[in-house]
N, C-alpha and C positions, 0 to 999 in steps of 0.2 A: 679390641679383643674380639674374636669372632667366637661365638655359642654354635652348640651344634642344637641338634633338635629337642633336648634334653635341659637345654638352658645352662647347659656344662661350658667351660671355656674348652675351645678346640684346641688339641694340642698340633701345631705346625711347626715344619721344621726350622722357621724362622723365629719360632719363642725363645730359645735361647743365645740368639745374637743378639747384642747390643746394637741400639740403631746409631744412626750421625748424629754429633752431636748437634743441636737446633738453639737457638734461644728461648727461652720460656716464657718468648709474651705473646700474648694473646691481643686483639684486639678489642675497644671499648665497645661495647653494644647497648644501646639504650633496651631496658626491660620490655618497652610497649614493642620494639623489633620484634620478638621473640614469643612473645607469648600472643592469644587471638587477640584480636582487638577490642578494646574493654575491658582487658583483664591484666592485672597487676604480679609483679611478681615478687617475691623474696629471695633472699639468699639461701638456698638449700632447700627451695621449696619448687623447682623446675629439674622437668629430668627428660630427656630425648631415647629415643628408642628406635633404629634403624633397623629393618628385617625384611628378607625378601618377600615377594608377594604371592606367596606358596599357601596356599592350606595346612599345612605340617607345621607352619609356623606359628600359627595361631594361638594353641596352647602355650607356648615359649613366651607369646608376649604377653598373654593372660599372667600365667608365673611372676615374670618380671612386674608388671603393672600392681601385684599386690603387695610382691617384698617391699619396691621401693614405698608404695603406701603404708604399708606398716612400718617401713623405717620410720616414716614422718610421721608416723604416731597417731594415723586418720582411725577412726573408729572403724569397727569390722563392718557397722552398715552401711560405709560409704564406701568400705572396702569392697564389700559384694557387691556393691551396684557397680561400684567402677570397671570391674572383672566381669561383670557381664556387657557393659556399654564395650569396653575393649574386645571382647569376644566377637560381637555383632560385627562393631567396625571396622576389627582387623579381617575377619572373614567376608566382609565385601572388599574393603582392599585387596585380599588375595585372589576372591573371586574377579573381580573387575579391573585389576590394576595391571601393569606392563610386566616390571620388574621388582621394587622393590616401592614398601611403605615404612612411613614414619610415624612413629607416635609419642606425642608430646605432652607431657604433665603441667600443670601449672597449679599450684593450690596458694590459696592468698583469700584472707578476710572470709573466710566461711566456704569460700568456691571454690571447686575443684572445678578445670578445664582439662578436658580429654581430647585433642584434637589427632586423628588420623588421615595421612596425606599418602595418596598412592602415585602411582608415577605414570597415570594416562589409562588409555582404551586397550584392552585388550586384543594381543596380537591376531590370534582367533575370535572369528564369531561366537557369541554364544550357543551352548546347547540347547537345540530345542528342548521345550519343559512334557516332561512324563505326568503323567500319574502322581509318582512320590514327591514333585517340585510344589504340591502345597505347604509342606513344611518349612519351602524357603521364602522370600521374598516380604517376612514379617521385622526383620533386623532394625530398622530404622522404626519400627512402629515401637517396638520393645525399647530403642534409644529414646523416642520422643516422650515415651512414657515415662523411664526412671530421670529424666533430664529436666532443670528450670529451663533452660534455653538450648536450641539448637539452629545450628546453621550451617547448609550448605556451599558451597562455592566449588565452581566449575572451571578453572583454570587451562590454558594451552599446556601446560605439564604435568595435568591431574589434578583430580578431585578433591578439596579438605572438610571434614569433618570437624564439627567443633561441635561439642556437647558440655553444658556447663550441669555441674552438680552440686547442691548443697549438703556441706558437711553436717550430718548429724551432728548432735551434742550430745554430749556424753553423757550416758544413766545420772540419773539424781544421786545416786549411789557412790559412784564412781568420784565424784564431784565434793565426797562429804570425806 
């Protein structure tokens, strides 16, 4: 399904064709393929998120990065943190990335894993930095801050991001 900027499904003129028909299997894939390394997954507790490597998108995947947290029922403070770690990382992805980036949920045993993967060096140089370029270039400090762990990796097909978070518990309150 393709979203427009808005996080709305795009309507194309191929949504109301039926596709050919396929078989409905999937291949097996061990949990540790899929998620960073070190970290475990669940059934219903991993979700992937493709989006080009735009600025405009950033918001879209902020949006998305919090519904599906509150589907899984994560507390709003691991919610906010998570939506700003997504902010940062999807907006150096778009700033630094080719075409398009990925980003990857994984929650299991208290940890949230936020991983964002972009897809290489950008086609153009960067802009030289102004005056106002002090407000950029802190992204990753605000990541390593709200983050237990974090880890880079520099790839021949681009950069990935992994940031681990721990899930708040829930008010005392909440719990009674």
């Amino acid at each position: 399904m393709l979203l427009d900027e808005t996080g709305r499904p795009q309507a194309t003129a191929r949504t109301n064709q039926r596709p050919a028909a396929r078989p409905l299997t999937r291949p097996e894939r061990s949990p540790a393929a899929t998620a960073p390394s070190g970290a475990r997954t669940v059934a219903g507790r991993e979700a992937v998120l493709a989006l080009p490597a735009e600025v405009r998108w950033v918001p879209v995947a902020r949006r998305c990065v919090v519904a599906v947290l509150a589907r899984w029922g994560l507390p709003p403070a691991t919610c906010e943190a998570a939506e700003l770690v997504v902010g940062e990382l999807a907006a150096n992805a778009a700033e630094h990335g080719r075409h398009d980036m990925t980003i990857r949920l994984c929650a299991d045993a208290g940890v949230l894993w936020i991983s964002v993967t972009d897809s290489g060096a950008p086609v153009s140089p960067p802009a030289p930095r102004t005056p106002d370029s002090e407000e950029h270039g802190r992204g990753l400090a605000i990541v390593e801050f709200l983050a237990s762990q974090l880890r880079v990796r520099q790839g021949p097909g681009g950069r990935q991001v992994d940031a681990a978070l721990t899930v708040a518990a829930p008010p005392a309150s909440a719990a009674a």
